[in-house]
N, C-alpha and C positions, 0 to 999 in steps of 0.2 A: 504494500500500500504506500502512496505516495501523497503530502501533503503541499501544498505549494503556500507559503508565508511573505503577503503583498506589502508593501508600504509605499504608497505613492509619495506623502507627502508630513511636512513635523520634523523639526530640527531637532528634538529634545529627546531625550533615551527613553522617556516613556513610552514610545509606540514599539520600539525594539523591544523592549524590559516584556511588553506584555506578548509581543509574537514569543519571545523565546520562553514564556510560562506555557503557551500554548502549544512550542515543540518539546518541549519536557514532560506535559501529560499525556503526548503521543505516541513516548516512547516505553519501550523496545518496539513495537511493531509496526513502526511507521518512519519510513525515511522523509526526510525533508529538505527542502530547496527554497531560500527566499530572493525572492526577484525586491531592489529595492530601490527606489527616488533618492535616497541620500544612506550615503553607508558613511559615516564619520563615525558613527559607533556599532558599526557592523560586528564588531568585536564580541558585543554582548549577545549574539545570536547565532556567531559561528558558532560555538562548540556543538551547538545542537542539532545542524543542519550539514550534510553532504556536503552544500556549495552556496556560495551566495554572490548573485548576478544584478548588475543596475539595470533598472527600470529608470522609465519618465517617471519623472517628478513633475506633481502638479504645481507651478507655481504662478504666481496671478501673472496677467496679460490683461490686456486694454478691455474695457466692454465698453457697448455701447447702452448700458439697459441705465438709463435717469433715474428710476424707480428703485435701482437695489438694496438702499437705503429700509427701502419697506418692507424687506425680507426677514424671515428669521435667522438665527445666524448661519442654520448648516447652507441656507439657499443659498442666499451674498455671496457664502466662502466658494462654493461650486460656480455661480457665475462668476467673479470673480478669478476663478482660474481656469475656465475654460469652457465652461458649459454653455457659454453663448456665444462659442467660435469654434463653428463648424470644420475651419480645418484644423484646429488644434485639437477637438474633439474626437474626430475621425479617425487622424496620426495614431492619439495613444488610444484608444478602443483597437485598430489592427493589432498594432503592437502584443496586447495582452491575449488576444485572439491567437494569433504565432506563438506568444510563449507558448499560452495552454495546450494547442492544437502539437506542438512537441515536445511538452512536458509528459504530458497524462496524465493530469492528476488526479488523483481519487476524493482529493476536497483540497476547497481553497479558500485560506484562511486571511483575511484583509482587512488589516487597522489602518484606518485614513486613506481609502486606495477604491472608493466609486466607482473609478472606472475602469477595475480589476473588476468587481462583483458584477458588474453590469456583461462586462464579456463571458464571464462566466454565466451568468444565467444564459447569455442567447447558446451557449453552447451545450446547456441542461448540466453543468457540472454544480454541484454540493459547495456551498461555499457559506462560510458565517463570517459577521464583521463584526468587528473589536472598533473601539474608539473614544474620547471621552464624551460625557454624556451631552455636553455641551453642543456638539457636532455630531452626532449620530442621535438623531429622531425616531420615534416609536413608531411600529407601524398603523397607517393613515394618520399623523399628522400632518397638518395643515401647513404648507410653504411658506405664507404669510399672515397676518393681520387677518387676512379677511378671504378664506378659501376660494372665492372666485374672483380673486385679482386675476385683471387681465396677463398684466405682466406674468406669472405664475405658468398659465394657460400656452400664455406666447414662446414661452422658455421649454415645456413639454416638448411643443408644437416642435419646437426647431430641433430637442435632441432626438425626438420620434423621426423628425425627414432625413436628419444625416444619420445615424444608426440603425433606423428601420430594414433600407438595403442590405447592410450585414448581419441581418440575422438577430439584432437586439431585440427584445419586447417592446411593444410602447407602455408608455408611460401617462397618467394622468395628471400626477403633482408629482412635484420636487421630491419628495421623502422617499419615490417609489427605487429610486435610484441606488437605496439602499436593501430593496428585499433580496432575502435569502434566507435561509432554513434558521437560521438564528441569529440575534444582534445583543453585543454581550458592549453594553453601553458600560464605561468606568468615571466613577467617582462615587459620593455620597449624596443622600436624597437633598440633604441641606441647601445642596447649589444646582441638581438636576434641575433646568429650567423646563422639561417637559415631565416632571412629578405631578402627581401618580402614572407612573406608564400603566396602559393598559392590558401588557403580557408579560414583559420581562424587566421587571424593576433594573436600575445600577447595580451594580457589582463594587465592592472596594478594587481599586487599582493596584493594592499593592498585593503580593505572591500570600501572606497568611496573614491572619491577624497580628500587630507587633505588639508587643510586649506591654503591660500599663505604666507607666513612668506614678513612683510614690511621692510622699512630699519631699519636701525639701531636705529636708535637717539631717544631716550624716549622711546622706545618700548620694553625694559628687556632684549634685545636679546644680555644674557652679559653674555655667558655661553659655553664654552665646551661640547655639548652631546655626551658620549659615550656608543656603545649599543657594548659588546664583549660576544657574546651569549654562544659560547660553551670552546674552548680550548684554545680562543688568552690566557689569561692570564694567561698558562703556559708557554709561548715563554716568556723565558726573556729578550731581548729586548721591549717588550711589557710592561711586570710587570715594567720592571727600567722605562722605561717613562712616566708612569702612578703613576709611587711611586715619580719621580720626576717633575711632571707636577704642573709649577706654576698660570697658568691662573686658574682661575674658572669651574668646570668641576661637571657635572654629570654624575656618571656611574651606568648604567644597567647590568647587569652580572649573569644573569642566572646560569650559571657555574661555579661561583668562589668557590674557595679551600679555608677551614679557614686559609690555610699560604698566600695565596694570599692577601684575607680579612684582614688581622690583616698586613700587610707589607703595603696596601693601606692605612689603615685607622689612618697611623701616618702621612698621608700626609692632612695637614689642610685646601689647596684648594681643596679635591676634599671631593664630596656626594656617596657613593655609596648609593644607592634606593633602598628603599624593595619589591618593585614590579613595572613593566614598566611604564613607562608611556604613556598618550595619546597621539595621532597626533598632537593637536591641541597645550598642554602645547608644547612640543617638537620644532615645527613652533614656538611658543610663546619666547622662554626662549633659543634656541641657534642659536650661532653666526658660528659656525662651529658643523657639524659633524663626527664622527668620530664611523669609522664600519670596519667589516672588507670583508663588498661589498657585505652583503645578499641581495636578490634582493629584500625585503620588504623594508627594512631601505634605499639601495640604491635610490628606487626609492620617499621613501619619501623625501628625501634631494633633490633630483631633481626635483620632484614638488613642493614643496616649496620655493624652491629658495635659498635655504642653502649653502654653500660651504663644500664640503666633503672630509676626506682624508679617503680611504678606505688601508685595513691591511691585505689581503686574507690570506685566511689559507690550501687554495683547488682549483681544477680544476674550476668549475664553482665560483665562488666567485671573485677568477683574471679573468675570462672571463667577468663578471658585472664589474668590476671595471675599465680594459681596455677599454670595451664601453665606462663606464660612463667619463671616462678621454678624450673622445673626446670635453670635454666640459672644456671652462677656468676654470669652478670654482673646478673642480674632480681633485684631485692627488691621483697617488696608490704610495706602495712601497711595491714587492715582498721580500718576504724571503731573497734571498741573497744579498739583497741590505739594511735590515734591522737591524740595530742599536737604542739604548734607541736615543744617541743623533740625526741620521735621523730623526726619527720622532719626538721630539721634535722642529727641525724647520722646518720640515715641518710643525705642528701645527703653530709656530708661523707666517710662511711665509703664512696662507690663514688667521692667525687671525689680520693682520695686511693691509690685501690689500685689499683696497679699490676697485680695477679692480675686482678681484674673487665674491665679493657679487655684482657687476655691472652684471659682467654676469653668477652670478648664479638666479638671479631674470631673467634676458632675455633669459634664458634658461628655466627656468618656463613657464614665460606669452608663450611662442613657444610650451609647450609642451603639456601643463594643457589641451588647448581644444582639445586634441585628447585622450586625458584618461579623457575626464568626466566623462564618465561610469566605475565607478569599479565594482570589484569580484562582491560584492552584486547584485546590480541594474543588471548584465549577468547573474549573476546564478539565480533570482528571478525571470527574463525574461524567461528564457530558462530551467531548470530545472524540473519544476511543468508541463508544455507543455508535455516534453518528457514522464515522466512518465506515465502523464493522456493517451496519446498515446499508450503507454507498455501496461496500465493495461484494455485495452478493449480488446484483445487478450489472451486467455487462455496460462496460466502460461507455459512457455517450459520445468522447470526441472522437471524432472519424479518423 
């Protein structure tokens, strides 16, 4: 049996992190191949995978739609990068069509990658999509504000005329783009902005439940964690607070610049790390987190019991961290409200309150037993099932 693992598109290791929990509950009996839009951290998915091949990456291009503003956010993000230009749509639908068509695969597994699932349905292959909840829609939701927006109708229309020739299904709203045998939507219900789904609730993003972080007193937890995975640390607001951050701090930083690097590291409070660290140290060792609202790290700080100030940097990132702010112990501060010295008290203002780690633990004990289940333990339930199912039916790509 063979599974093919798509990523169109997501700069961030969360879309790799959860393809490769999905080729680890595949295994022993299932080889894997992922085709991918960006491999920067392709590292995290080779062990599990045979081989791993670039793919188109969806990334925005011109539109002409005035209206997209009206959308909700999965539509925008699809028109936006290609779904209302015909020849850009066309290109990478072939494309996934040839991979499959010489792959074979017996399921195809697609976090942020539309137009992977879409060539696979015309071709009848098993395919479930991963993605965060933000950006993968429940099925029949509604594209916009107001289901029969013209724009909505006009946008079908057009990927129905250039796909319909190859084979694709048509479509009658935006959301259809995503059917397939199941959609394993990741975050917590707190920020899902299409809560209550009506089949397949969110999933926590991260691989198991982590650990509960206790209180304070004797337990190490004397530490700043920050995790700024991709670009925060070229906002300089960002850089200056972190160059001048006197509390005790660990930072993770995947994406730091040697100018970045070298201006951090004449600051004597802080560690930056050479590689992440776990759940469990993380729980262990901080008193505050500090992200900038991915919805892995988001939701570790909230299970745990951490008090968190998130830093977005994007659309879906302020929409986690808006959720997560329904909670005392969560502060955001958007972009134009961001300054070094902002968020330096804000650091101080959750590193100093005693109410915030009251109720960011009561926020935990409330939340933990409805995410017992992570990625792992759903995808190791439900994965293996599916396939063994697929592969008693003769193969449909010709």
């Amino acid at each position: 049996m063979h599974a093919i693992l798509c990523c169109e598109s997501g700069a961030g290791r969360a879309h790799l992190t959860a393809l490769s929990i999905a080729a680890q509950a595949l295994q022993p009996g299932t080889r894997c191949t992922a085709l991918l839009g960006r491999r920067k951290h392709e590292a995290i998915i080779a062990p599990w995978c045979r081989s791993v091949h670039p793919a188109p990456a969806m990334r925005r291009v011109a539109t002409t739609a005035p209206d997209a503003a009206r959308l909700l956010p999965f539509a925008s993000w699809l028109c936006a990068r290609g779904f209302r230009d015909p020849e850009t749509l066309e290109r990478r639908f072939r494309w996934w069509q040839e991979a499959f068509w010489t792959l074979r695969p017996t399921l195809v597994v697609a976090d942020f990658a539309p137009t992977a699932l879409m060539a696979a349905r015309s071709l009848d292959l098993p395919a479930v999509a991963l993605g965060p909840s933000f950006a993968l829609p429940p099925e029949g939701a509604a594209a916009t504000t107001d289901p029969d927006d013209p724009h909505d109708r006009a946008t079908c229309a057009l990927i129905n005329r250039t796909l319909g020739p190859l084979g694709a299904r048509p479509i009658d709203r935006m959301e259809a783009v995503f059917d397939c045998a199941r959609r394993y939507p990741r975050g917590l219900h707190i920020w899902d902005p299409f809560h209550p789904r009506p089949r397949w609730p969110a999933i926590s993003p991260l691989p198991a439940l982590p650990p509960r972080a206790g209180p304070l007193h004797g337990l190490g937890r004397d530490r700043v964690f920050a995790y700024l995975s991709t670009s925060e640390l070229n906002e300089t607001a960002i850089l200056e607070a972190f160059a001048r951050l006197a509390r005790p701090t660990r930072l993770v930083a995947p994406g730091i610049t040697p100018e970045a690097r070298a201006r951090l590291e004449a600051n004597p409070a802080l560690v930056i790390e050479r590689a992440p660290l776990g759940h469990a140290e993380i729980a262990a060792c901080a008193r505050i987190i500090v992200c900038a609202g991915q919805s892995g790290m988001t939701a570790l700080a909230v299970l745990t019991g951490v008090p968190m100030l998130a830093l977005p940097m994007h659309q879906e990132q302020a929409n986690n961290a808006r959720g997560a702010a329904q909670l005392d112990s969560v502060r955001w501060r958007d972009r134009p409200g961001r300054s070094a010295e902002a968020i330096l008290a804000d650091i101080d203002a959750l590193w100093l309150d005693p109410d915030a780690q009251t109720a960011a633990r009561a926020a935990a004990d409330d939340l933990r037993p409805q995410y017992a289940s992570g990625a792992r333990d759903i995808f190791r339930r439900e994965l293996p099932a599916l396939i063994a199912r697929t592969a008693q039916g003769p193969s449909p790509v010709p």
